[in-house]
C-alpha positions in Angstrom: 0.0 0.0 0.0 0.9 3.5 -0.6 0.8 4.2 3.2 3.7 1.8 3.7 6.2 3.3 1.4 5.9 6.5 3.0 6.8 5.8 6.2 9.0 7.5 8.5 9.3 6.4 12.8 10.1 9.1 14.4 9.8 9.8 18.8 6.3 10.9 19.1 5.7 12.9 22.9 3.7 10.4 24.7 0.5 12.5 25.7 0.2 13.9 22.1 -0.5 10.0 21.3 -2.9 10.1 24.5 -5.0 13.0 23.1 -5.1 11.6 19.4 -6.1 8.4 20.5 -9.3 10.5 22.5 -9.7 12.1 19.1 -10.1 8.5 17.2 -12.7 7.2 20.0 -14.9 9.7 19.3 -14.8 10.0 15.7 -15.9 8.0 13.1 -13.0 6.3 12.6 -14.8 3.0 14.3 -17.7 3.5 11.4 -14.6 3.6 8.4 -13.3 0.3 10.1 -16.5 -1.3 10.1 -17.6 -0.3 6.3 -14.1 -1.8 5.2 -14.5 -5.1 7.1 -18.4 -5.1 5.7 -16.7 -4.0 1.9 -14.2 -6.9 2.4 -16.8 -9.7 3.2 -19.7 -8.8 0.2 -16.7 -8.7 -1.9 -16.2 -12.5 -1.3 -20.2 -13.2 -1.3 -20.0 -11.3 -4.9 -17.6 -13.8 -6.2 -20.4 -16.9 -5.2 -23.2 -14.9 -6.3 -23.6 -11.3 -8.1 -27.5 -11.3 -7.7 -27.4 -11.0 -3.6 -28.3 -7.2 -2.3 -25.4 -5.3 -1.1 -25.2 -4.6 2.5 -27.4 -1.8 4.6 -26.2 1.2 7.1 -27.8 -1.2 9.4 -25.1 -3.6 8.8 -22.4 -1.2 9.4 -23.6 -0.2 12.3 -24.2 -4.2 13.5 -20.6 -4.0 12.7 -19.4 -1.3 14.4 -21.1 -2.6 17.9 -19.6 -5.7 17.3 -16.1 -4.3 16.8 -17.2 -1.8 20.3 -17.3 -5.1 21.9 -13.7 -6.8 20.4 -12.1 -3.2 21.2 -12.4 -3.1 25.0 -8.7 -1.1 26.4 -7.1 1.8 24.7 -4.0 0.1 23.5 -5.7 -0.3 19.8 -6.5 3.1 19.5 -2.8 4.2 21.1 -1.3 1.5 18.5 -3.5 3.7 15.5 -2.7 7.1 17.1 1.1 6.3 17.0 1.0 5.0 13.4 -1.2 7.9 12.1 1.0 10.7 13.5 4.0 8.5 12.5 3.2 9.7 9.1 1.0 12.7 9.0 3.6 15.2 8.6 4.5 13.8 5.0 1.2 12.7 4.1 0.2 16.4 4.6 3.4 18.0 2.9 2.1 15.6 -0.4 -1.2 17.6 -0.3 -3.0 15.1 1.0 -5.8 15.1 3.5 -6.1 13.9 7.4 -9.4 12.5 6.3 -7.6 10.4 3.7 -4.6 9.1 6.2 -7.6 7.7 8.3 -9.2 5.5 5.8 -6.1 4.4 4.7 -5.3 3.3 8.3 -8.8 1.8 8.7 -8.9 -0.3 5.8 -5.3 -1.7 6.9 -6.7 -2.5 10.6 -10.0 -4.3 8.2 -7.9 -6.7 6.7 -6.0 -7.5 9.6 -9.8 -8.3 11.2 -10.7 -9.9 8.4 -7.7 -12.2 8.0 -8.4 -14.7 10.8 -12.1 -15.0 9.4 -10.5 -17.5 6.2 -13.3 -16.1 4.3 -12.6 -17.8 1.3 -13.3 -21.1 3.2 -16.8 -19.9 4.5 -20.2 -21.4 3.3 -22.4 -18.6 1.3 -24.8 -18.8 4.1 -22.5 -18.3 6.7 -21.1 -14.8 4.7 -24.6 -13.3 4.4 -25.2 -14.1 7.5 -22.4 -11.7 8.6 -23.8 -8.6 7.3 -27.5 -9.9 8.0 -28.4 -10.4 4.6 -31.1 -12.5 4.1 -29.7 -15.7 2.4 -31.0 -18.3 4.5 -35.1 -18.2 4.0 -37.1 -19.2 7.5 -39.6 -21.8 6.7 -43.1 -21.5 6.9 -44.6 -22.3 10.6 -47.7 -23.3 11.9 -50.7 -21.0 12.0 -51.3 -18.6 14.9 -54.0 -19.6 17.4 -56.8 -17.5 18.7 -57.7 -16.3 15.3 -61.3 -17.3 15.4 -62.1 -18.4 19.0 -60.6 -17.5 22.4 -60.1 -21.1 23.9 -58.0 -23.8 22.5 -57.3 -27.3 23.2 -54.3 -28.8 24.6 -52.8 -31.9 26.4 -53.6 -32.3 30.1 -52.4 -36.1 30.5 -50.2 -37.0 33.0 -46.8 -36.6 31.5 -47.6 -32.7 30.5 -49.5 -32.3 33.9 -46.6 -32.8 35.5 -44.0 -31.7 33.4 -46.0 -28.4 34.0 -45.9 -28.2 37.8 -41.7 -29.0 37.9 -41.5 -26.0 36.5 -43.8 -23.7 39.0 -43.2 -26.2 42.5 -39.4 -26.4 42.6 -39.7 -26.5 46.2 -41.0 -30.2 45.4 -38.0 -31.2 43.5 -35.8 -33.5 45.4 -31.9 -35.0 45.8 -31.7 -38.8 46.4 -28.0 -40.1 47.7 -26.8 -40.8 45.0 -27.3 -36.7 43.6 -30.1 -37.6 41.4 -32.3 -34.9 41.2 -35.9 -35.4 40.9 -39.8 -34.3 40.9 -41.9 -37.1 41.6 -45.7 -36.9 41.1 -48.2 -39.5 42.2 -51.4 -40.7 40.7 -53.6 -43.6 41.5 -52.8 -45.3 37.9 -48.9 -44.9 38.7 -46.7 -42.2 38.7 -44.4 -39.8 36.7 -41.2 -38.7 37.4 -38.9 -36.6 35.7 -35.3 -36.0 35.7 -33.1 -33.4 33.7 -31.1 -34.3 30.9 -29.7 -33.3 27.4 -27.4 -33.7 24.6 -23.7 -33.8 24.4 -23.0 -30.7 21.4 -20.0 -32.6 20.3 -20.7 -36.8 21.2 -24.7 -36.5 20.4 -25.1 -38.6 23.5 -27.9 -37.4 26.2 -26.3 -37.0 30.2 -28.1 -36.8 32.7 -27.2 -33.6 35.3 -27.2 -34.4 38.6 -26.2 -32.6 42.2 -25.1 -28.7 41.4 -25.4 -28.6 37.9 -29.2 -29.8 38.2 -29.9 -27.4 41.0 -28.4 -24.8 39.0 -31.0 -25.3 36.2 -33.8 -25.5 38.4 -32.9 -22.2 39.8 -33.5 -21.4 36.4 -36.9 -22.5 36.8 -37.1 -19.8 39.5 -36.3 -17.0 37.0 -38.1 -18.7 34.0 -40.4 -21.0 35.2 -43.6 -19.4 35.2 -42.7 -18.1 31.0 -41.8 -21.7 30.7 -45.1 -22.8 31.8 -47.2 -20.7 29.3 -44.7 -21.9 26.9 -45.4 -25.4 27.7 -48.8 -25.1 27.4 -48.7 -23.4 23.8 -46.6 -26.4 22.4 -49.3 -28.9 24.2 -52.0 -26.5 22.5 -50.2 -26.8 18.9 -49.4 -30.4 19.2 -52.8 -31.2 20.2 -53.7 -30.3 16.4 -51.5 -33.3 14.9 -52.7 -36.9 14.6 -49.4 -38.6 15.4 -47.7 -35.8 17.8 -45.3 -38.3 18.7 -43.6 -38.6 15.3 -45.2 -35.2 13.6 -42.4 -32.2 14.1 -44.1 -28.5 14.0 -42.1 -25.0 13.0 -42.9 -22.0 15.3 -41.3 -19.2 15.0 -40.8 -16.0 17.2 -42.4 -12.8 15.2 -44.5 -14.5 12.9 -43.4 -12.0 10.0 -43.9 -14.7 7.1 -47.2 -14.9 8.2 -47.2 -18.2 10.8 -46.5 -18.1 14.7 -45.8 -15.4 16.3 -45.1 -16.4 20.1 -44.2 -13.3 21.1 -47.5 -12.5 20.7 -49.2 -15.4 22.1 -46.6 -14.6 24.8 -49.0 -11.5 25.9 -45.5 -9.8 25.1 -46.3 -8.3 22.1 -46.8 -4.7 23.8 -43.9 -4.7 26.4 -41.4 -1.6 25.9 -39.0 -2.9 28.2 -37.3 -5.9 26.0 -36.2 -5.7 22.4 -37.6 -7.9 20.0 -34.1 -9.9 20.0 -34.6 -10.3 23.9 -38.0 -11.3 23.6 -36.8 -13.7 21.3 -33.6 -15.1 23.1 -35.8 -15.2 26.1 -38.3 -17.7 24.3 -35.3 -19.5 23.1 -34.5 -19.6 26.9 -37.5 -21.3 27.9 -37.7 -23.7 25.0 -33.8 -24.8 26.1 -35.6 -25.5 29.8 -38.6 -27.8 28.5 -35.7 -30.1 26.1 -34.3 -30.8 29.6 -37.4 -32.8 30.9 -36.9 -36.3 31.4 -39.9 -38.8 32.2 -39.7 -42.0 33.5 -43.1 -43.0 33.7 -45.2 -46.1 35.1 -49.0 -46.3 34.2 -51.9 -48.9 34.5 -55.2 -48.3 34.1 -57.7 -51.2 33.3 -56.1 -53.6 30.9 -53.9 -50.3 29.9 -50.3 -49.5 31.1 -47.1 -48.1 30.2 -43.8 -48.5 31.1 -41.3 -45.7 29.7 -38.8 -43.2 29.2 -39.6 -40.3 27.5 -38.2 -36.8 26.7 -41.4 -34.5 27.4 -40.3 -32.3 24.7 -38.0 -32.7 21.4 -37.0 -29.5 20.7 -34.7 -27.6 18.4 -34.1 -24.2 18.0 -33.0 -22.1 15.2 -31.6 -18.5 15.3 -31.9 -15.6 12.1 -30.4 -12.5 11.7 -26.9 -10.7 11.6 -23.9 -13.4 12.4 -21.2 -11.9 14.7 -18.4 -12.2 12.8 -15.7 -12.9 15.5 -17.8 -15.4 17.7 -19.8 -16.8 14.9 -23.0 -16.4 16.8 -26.3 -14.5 15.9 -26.0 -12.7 19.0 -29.7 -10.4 18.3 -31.4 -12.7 16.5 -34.5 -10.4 14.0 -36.6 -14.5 14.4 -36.1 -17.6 15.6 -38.0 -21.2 14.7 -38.4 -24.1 16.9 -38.6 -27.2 15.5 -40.9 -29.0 18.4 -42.0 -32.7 18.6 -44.2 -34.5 21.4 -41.9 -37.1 23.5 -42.7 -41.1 23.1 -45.7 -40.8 25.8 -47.9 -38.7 23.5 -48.0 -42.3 21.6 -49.6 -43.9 25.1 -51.6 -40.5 26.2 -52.7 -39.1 23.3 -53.4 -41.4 20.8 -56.8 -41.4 19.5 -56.8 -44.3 17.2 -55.0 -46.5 19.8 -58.2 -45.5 22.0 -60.8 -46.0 19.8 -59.4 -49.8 18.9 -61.0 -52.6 20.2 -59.1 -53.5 23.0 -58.3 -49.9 23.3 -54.1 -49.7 23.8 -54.0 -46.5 24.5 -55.0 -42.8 26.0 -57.0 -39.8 24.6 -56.4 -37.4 27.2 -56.9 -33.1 27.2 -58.2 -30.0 28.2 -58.4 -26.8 27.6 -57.1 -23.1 28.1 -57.8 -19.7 27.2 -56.2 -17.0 25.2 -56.8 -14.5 28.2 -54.9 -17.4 30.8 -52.1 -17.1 28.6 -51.8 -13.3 28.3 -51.8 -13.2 32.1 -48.8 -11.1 33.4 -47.2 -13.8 35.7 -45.1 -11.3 37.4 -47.8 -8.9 38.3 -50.6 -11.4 38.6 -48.4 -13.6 40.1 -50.9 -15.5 42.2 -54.0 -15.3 39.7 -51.8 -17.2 37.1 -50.7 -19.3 39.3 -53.9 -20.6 40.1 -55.0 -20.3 36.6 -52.0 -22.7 34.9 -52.4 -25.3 38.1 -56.4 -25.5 37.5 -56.3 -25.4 33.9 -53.8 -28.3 33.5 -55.8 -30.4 36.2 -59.5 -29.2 35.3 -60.1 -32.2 32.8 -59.6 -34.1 35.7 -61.1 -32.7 38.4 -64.4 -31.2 36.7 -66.0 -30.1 39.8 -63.7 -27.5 40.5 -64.3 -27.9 44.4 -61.5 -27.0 46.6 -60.7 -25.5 49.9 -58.5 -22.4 50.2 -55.5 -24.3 51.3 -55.7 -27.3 48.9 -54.8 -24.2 46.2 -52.8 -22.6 47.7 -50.7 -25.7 48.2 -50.6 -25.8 44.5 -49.1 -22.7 44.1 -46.2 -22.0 46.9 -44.5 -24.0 49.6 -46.6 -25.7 52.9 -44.1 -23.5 55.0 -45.6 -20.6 53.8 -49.0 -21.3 54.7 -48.3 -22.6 58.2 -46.1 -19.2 58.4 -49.1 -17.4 58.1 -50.9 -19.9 60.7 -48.3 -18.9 62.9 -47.9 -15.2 61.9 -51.1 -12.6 62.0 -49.1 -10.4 59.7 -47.9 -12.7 57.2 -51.5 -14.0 57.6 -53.1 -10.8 56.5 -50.8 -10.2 53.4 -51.7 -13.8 52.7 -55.1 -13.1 52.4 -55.0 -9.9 50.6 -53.0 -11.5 48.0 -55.7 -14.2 47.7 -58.6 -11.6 47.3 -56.9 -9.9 44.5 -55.6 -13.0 42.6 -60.0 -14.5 43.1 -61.0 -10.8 41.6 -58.1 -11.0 38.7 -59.4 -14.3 37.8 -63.1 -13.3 37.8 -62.2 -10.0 35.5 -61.2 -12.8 33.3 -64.6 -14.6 33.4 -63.5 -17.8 35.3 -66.4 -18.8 37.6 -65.6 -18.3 41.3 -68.5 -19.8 43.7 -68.2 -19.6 47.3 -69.1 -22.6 49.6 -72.3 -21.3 51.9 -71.0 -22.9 55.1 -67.7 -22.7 55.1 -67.1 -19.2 53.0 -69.3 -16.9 54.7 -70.1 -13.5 52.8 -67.7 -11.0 55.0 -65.0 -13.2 54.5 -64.9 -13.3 50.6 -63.2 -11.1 48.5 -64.1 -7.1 48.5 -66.3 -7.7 51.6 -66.5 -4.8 53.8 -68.0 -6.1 57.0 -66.0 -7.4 60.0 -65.1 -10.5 61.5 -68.2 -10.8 64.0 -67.6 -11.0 67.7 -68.9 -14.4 68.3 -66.6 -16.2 65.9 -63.8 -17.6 67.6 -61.7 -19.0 65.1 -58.7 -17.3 63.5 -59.6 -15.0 60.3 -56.9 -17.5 58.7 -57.8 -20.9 60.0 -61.1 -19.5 58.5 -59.8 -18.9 54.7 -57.5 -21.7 54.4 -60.8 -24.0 55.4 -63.2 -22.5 53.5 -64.8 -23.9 50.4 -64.5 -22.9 46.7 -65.3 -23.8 43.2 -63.0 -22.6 40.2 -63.6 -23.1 37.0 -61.8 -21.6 34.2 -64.1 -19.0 32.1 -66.4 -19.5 29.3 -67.4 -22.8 27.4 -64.5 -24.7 28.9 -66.0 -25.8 32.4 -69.3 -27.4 29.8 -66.6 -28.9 27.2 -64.8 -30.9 29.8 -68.5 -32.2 31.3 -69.8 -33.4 27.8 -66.6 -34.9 27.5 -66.3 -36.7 30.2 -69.9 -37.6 29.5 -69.1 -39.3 25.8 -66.4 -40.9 27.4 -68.3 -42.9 30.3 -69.3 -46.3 29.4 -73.0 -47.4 28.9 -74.0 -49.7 32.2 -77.1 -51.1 33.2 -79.8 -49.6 35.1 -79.2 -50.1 38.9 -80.4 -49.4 41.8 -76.8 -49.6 43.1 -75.6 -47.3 40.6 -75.3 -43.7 41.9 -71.7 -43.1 43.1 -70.1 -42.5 46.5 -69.9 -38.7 47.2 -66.9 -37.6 49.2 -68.4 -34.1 50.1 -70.5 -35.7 52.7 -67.5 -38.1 54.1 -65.0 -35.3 54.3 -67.7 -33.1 56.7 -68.3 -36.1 58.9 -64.3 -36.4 59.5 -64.7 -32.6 60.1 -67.7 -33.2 62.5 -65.6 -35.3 64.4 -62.5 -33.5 63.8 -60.6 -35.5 61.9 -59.2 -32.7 59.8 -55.8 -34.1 59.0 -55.5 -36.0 56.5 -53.3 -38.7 58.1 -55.7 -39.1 60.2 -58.8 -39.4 57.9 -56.4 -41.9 56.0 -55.7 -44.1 59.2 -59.9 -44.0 60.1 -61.2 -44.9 56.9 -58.2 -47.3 56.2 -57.2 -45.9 52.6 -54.1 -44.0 51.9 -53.1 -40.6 52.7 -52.4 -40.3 49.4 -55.7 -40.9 48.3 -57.3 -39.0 51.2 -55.4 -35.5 49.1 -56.9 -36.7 45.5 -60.4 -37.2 47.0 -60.3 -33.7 48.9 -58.9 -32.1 45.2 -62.2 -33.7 43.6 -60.9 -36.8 42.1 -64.0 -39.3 42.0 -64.5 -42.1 44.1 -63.5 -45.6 42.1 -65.8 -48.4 42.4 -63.2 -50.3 44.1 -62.9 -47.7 46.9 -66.4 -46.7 47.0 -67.1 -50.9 48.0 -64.1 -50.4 50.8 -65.9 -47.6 52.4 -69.5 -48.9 52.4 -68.2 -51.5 54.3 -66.1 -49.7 57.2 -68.2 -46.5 57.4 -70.9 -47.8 59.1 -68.2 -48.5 61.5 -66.1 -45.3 62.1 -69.0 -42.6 61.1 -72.3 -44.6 61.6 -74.2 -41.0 61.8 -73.8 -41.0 58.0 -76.1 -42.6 55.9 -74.6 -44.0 52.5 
C-alpha cells in the first residue's frame, strides 16, 4: 500500500498520542473500520453470487457494535494514534488530506480483522449471514392460534400435567443419595417422574445432570419457570392439532413475519417496551432450552392399559436468524427464531386417539383446555392469579368439579411452609389473604367462575367484603380462609366442554339401583364433624391412603373399588352417616 512506502518512525511525545487516540474514539474512525470489514466480506459473497443485495447502514452499524465489543482497552487506538502521527507530517506536505490518512489506516486495521475470518473457506450462508443479509429463508410455521375463538385445546395427560408443575413447584424437586435430582408426582394409575437431561454438542449422546449442575437449572426454573409454563402449554395446545404428535415435528417461530407463529404475541408480550424484540426472542429460546431438559420416567396402568417408559417431554430444536457476529460466529440479536418441536414417546400412550378407539383400546386420549386471556396473564404482576390459573387449567379435565378448599390451592401454588407461616404469623396471615382476594377478583375479571361454599365461606370473608369479622366467631380469620370452600372453574365454554366430554367418554351400564356413586363431600364433613381434619388421620380411620385421602379432597371421583371399601367400614367409624 501506498501508506507503507511512505513511512518515517520518528519519537512521538507520549501524551500527544494520549490526546489523538481520545480524538479517534470519538470520531468515526470505528464507522470507516467497520464499512471496510463489511466492503471486504460482500466482496467475497459477490464472487459466489452477483444477484445477492449489497449490504445496509444497518449492517455497518451491527458491525461497528460488534467491533465496540472486540475493542475493549485503549492500547488499539494508542497503536493507531502512533501509526497515524508516524506519518501525517509527510502525508500532509504531499497535499494530502487527514481525512484520507484515516481511511487508509482503517482499511489496513480491516484486513488484519478480516484475515483470521479465512473467508474464502466460508459457506455462502454463513457470509450473508455476517452482514444480515437474508440468504437463508425461515420456513413457513404453523398458524397462529386465537384467530377465530378464544379457547383452545391442549394436552392435560399425566406426563404434560406434570412436566408443568416441575416448572412452577421447585420447592417439590428432590436429591436422592446418590445426587439424582428429581420431581416425583403421584397418581392412583402410577406415577411420573422426571429428571433433567440433554445432549452432548460434540458426542450427540444425552447425560443426565445431577447434584449442582441440576440445581443450577432448576434455579433457572425460578427465574423462568412461570414463562416456561405458558410456553409449555402453547406447544401442548399446537401439538394437540397433529394426529401422530409423537412422530409429527411443527415449526414455530418467534415474530410471525412470514405470516405463521408469532409467540411473542401469544406470549402477551407483544406490547412490552422494556425488551427488544431480540430479547424477547432469546428469552423464548431460553424457555424452549428449559422444556428439552425434561426427562420422564413414567409407570402407568389403568384397566387392561399400562405403560412402562422413558420419555423426553419435549424434542426441541431451535434455530436462530439474523446478523452473524463475525468474531464469535453467533447471531448474538437474533430479528426470528424457529423451533422445531416434537411430542416425547408418551404422547404415543396418552394421546393417541386411534390407539383409543381400537378394540381393546391400547392407549389414551387425554386433554383440556385453556384460554387465550390465561395465557396473556402477566405472571409477574398477577403472580398469584396465574398461578392458580395454569395449576387449574392443567388439572381441570380431571377434576371437573372444581371444588376445593383455600389451602388445597394454595398448596398448588407456593411451599406448605408458607402457609403454616401465616398460621403462625397474623401479619404474614393478612398479606396472605389480601394477596388471595386480589388473585380471586383478577381471575373473575377474566370470566373464570368463582363460587363460594355457603357454610364454610361466609359473605364477610370473601373477596371485597366490607364487614368485619363478628364478635362471636372464635376462630382465626386464617384458620377460617384456608378451610373455606370454593369452586373454580376456568371462564367460558370450557367448564361445559370438559362435562360433555367426560360424559361421551363414560361407558353405557345397566340400570341399577346400586348405581349412583359415592360422594366424598359428605364423608369429608363427617371427618370434620368429628375433627378428623388431618389427613393422616382421615387416611388411618377410613383405612385408605393418605395419598388418596389428598386426590379425593382435590375432587378426584371415588373408584368403584374404593367406593365398595368404604361402604363397608363406614358404618363403623362414622355410623351417623347414611350412604
Amino acid at each position: 500500500m501506498e501508506l507503507s512506502t511512505t513511512t518515517t518512525t520518528t519519537t512521538i511525545d507520549g501524551n500527544r498520542i494520549q490526546e489523538y487516540a481520545k480524538k479517534l474514539r470519538q470520531s468515526n474512525f470505528l464507522e470507516t473500520l467497520a464499512l471496510n470489514v463489511a466492503m471486504g466480506i460482500h466482496a467475497e459473497i459477490t464472487k459466489r453470487d452477483e444477484t445477492l443485495e449489497g449490504f445496509s447502514h444497518k449492517c455497518v452499524d451491527e458491525l461497528e457494535k460488534f467491533l465496540k465489543e472486540q475493542i475493549v482497552d485503549d492500547a488499539f487506538y494508542l497503536t493507531k494514534a502512533e501509526e497515524i502521527l508516524n506519518h501525517l507530517t509527510l502525508w500532509l506536505q504531499a497535499g494530502r488530506t487527514e481525512e484520507n490518512l484515516w481511511k487508509n489506516v482503517a482499511l489496513d486495521s480491516a484486513l488484519i480483522f478480516l484475515e483470521p475470518l479465512d473467508l474464502s473457506n466460508r459457506t455462502l450462508d454463513e457470509l450473508t449471514a455476517m452482514l444480515g443479509l437474508a440468504s437463508k429463508t425461515v420456513p413457513a410455521t404453523e398458524p397462529q392460534l386465537f384467530i377465530s375463538t378464544t379457547i383452545t385445546q391442549i394436552l392435560t395427560s399425566a406426563p404434560p400435567r406434570t412436566a408443568c408443575k416441575s416448572l412452577l413447584r421447585i420447592w417439590d424437586w428432590q436429591e436422592d443419595t446418590h445426587k439424582n435430582v428429581f420431581f416425583r408426582d403421584n397418581y392412583s394409575t402410577g406415577f411420573v417422574k422426571l429428571a433433567l437431561k440433554d445432549k452432548d454438542p460434540v458426542t450427540k449422546e444425552y447425560f443426565y445432570f445431577t447434584g449442582k449442575a441440576a440445581w443450577g437449572i432448576i434455579e433457572e426454573f425460578g427465574n423462568l419457570g412461570k414463562d416456561t409454563a405458558k410456553l409449555h402449554c402453547l406447544l401442548s395446545a399446537y401439538v394437540f392439532q397433529q394426529a401422530v404428535p409423537w412422530r409429527t415435528e411443527i415449526k414455530l417461530a418467534g415474530t410471525g413475519k412470514n405470516g405463521g407463529t408469532n409467540l411473542i404475541d401469544l406470549m402477551g408480550w407483544g406490547e412490552r417496551k422494556d425488551m427488544t424484540t431480540s430479547q424477547k426472542l432469546l428469552r423464548i429460546e431460553q424457555c424452549l432450552k428449559l422444556l428439552r431438559k425434561l426427562d420422564a420416567t413414567i409407570k402407568w396402568n389403568i384397566g387392561k392399559l399400562g405403560c412402562d417408559m422413558n420419555s423426553l417431554i419435549w424434542d426441541v430444536a431451535v434455530e436462530r436468524y439474523g446478523q452473524r457476529n463475525i468474531f464469535t460466529d453467533e447471531i448474538d440479536e437474533p430479528t426470528e427464531i424457529v423451533a422445531f418441536i416434537r411430542a416425547g414417546r408418551w404422547a404415543e400412550f396418552f394421546f393417541n386417539k386411534p390407539g383409543k378407539n381400537a378394540r381393546p383400546p391400547v392407549a389414551l386420549y387425554e386433554f383440556g383446555w385453556i384460554s387465550e386471556a390465561t395465557l396473556k396473564m402477566n405472571p409477574y404482576h398477577d403472580e398469584l392469579a396465574f398461578l392458580i390459573a395454569i395449576n387449574i387449567t392443567t388439572e381441570s379435565a380431571i377434576h371437573t368439579n372444581g371444588k376445593y378448599t383455600v389451602k388445597t390451592v394454595l398448596e398448588m401454588v407456593m411451599p406448605k411452609n408458607e402457609i403454616e407461616l401465616a398460621r403462625k404469623d397474623h401479619r404474614y396471615a393478612g398479606k396472605l389473604k389480601q394477596r388471595w382476594d386480589k388473585a380471586l377478583m383478577q381471575l373473575a375479571e377474566l370470566d373464570w367462575q368463582i363460587i363460594y361454599d355457603s357454610e364454610t365461606y361466609p359473605e364477610w370473608l370473601r373477596p371485597g367484603s366490607t364487614t368485619g369479622k363478628p364478635k362471636d366467631c372464635k376462630k382465626r380469620i386464617i384458620d377460617l380462609l384456608l378451610e373455606a370452600g370454593v369452586t373454580i372453574k376456568p371462564p367460558g365454554k370450557i367448564p361445559a366442554l370438559i362435562a360433555a366430554k367426560k360424559s361421551a367418554s363414560l361407558p353405557r351400564k345397566r340400570k341399577s339401583a346400586f348405581a349412583a356413586p359415592l360422594e366424598w363431600e359428605p364423608i369429608q364433613k363427617a371427618c370434620e364433624a368429628k375433627d378428623w381434619t388431618k389427613q393422616r388421620v382421615i387416611a388411618e380411620k377410613l383405612g385408605i391412603s393418605q395419598q388418596l385421602v389428598s386426590q379425593l379432597q382435590r375432587g378426584k371421583p371415588i373408584s368403584p373399588k374404593t367406593a365398595a371399601h368404604l361402604k363397608k367400614i363406614l358404618p363403623k367409624v362414622l355410623p351417623e352417616l347414611s350412604i
